[in-house]
C-alpha positions, 0 to 999 in steps of 0.5 A: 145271527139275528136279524133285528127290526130297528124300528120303535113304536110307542116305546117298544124296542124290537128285539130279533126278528123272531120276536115280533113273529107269532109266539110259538105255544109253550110246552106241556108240563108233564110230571117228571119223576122227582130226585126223591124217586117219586113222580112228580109231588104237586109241591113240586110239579105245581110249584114249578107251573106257578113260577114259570107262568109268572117268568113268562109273563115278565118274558113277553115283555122283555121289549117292553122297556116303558111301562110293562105290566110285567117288569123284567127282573135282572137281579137273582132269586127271582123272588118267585125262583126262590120258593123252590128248593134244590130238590126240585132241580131234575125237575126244573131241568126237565122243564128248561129242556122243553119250549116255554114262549118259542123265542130263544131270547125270551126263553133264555131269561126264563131258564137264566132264572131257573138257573138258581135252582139247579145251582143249589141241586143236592150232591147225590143228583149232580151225575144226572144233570150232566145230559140234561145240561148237555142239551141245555148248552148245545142249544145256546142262541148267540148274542143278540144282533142289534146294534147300540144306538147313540145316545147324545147329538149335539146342537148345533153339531159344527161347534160341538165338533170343533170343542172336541177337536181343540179339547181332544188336542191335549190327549196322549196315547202312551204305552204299548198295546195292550197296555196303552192309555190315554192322558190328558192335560197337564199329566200329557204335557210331560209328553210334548215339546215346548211348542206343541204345549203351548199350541195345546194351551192356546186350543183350551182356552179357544175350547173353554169359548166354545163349551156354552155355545151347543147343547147336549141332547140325550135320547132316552129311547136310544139309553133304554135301547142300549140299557135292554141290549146289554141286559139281555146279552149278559144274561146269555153270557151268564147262562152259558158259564153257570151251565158250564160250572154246573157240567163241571160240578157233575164230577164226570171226567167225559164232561169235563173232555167236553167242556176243554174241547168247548173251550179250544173250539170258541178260542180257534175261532176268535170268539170271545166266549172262550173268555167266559167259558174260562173264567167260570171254570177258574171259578171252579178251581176256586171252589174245589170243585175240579178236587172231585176229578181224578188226577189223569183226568186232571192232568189231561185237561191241562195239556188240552188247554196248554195246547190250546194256549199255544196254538192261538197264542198272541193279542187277537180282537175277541169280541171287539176286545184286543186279548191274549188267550194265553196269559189268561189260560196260563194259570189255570194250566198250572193248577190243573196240574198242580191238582191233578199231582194231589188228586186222590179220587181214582180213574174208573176206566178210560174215557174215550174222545167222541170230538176230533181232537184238536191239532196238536193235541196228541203231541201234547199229550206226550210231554212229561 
């Protein structure tokens, strides 16, 4: 992970260390050969040129949360992305496939925006983004390694922390993880003795003395910090599942092996991208597109995630989060068989396993 310089000079966020470093020159455009089997149309090659030197203007100042001369934009169509049609996707692909500023964060927001063309790739071209795709995920960056910076202090802090001592006093923690929530006063009262109550009541009304005696003091630096780690963690989050949903939309049963395998990896090791991995390929489902696999390529997949579900079965920390991978695997295990009784696309031959399989999943494979 990242090593992030923590410093701030003149409204700056310094984002890894590799940011801060000598940008690496952008790769060379080179004509490509376009879906419609002509080499790359100066509507095409051009246009695409264009809309990548404006993203990567936005993407140098990307730690720039004052005043850029380039504004980030966190909403999609980026409204240059949008003049480029779905024919253009191959194309676009070839181009993310290649270095744009030589900083893996700063890159990723260029290829997170592209991501919109190649969402809107036509039918007859989804079998040949698989590789492209392939290549994409396998050079994924992790989560930024920067740490959230408190956002308040309060003056003076004695009397400020003893408000929150007497306020916090009437808070309750009932039900059990990971459905436990906290109450506060009075909801919380049906939950005490007589004498805790009162005790409670008379430390609120000490609290209710104390609130104008401190000030809250809010560092924006530190909420623009926090606001530009997150946007920039998401968009990562985000482009990892839209290049899975798209490996899925390719149609192609070894993709699919290759997407569950991802999948057992990141839950085995508690990582909470298994999460995120999943919830893209419900997303999937949702959509018909896992209708376009044949059945035993359906059936495997949901024994491969049954497996799965079962060997890491119970409430882990994924990512700071208290989750069960099971209860969310659950029902997509089920459609997955249940659409792979009423898939009628055929098996065209086998698909052979090129990752380890994963403990157990033969046994699986067994079951009815």
């Amino acid at each position: 992970m990242q090593r992030v310089f923590c410093a701030i000079v003149l409204g700056v966020i310094c984002l890894p260390a590799s940011v801060v470093l000598a940008q690496a020159a952008p790769g060379p455009v080179t004509p490509t050969t376009s879906p419609s089997g002509t080499t790359g149309a100066p509507t095409t090659s051009s246009g695409i040129a264009r809309v990548v030197a404006e993203l990567m203007k936005e993407a140098q100042e990307l730690d720039n949360y004052d005043k850029p001369d380039s504004p980030a934009h966190f909403t999609r169509p980026h409204p240059a992305v949008s003049t480029l049609g779905g024919e253009a996707s191959l194309d676009v692909l070839d181009r993310m496939l290649q270095p744009f500023l030589g900083n893996e964060y700063r890159d990723t927001y260029i290829r997170w925006h592209l991501m919109n063309v190649v969402s809107r790739t036509r039918q007859q071209d989804r079998k040949a983004t698989g590789p492209r795709l392939i290549q994409l995920l396998n050079n994924m960056p992790g989560p930024i390694g920067g740490k959230e910076r408190p956002t308040h202090r309060y003056e003076p802090p004695d009397i400020a922390s003893h408000y929150f001592s007497l306020a916090n006093s009437a808070n309750v923690v009932v039900g059990y993880p990971p459905f436990q929530r906290v109450v506060g006063a009075p909801e919380s009262y049906k939950y005490m003795d007589p004498d805790r109550i009162a005790k409670v009541k008379a430390n609120l009304a000490e609290a209710a003395g104390l609130r104008d005696k401190f000030k809250t003091i809010v560092d924006q630096n530190a909420v623009k910090w926090n606001e530009r780690i997150r946007q920039v963690n998401y968009i990562i989050r985000q482009y990892r599942g839209e290049l899975t949903y798209a490996l899925i939309q390719t149609g192609d049963p070894e993709i699919l092996r290759k997407v569950f395998y991802e999948v057992d990896k990141q839950a085995k090791l508690k990582n909470g991208i298994a999460f995120d991995l999943l919830a893209y390929i419900y997303l999937a489902a949702f959509d018909g597109v896992l209708e376009n696999y044949p059945g035993p390529s359906l059936l495997q997949a949901s024994r491969s995630l049954e497996t799965t579900a079962r060997q890491v079965e119970g409430y882990v920390n994924y990512g700071g989060m208290t989750r069960n991978f099971a209860d969310y695997a659950f029902h997509l295990i089920a459609m997955l068989r249940e659409l792979s009784d009423n898939s009628s696309t055929p098996l065209n031959g086998t698909v052979p396993l090129d990752e380890p399989p994963s403990p157990g999943r033969d046994e699986a494979a067994k079951r009815p």
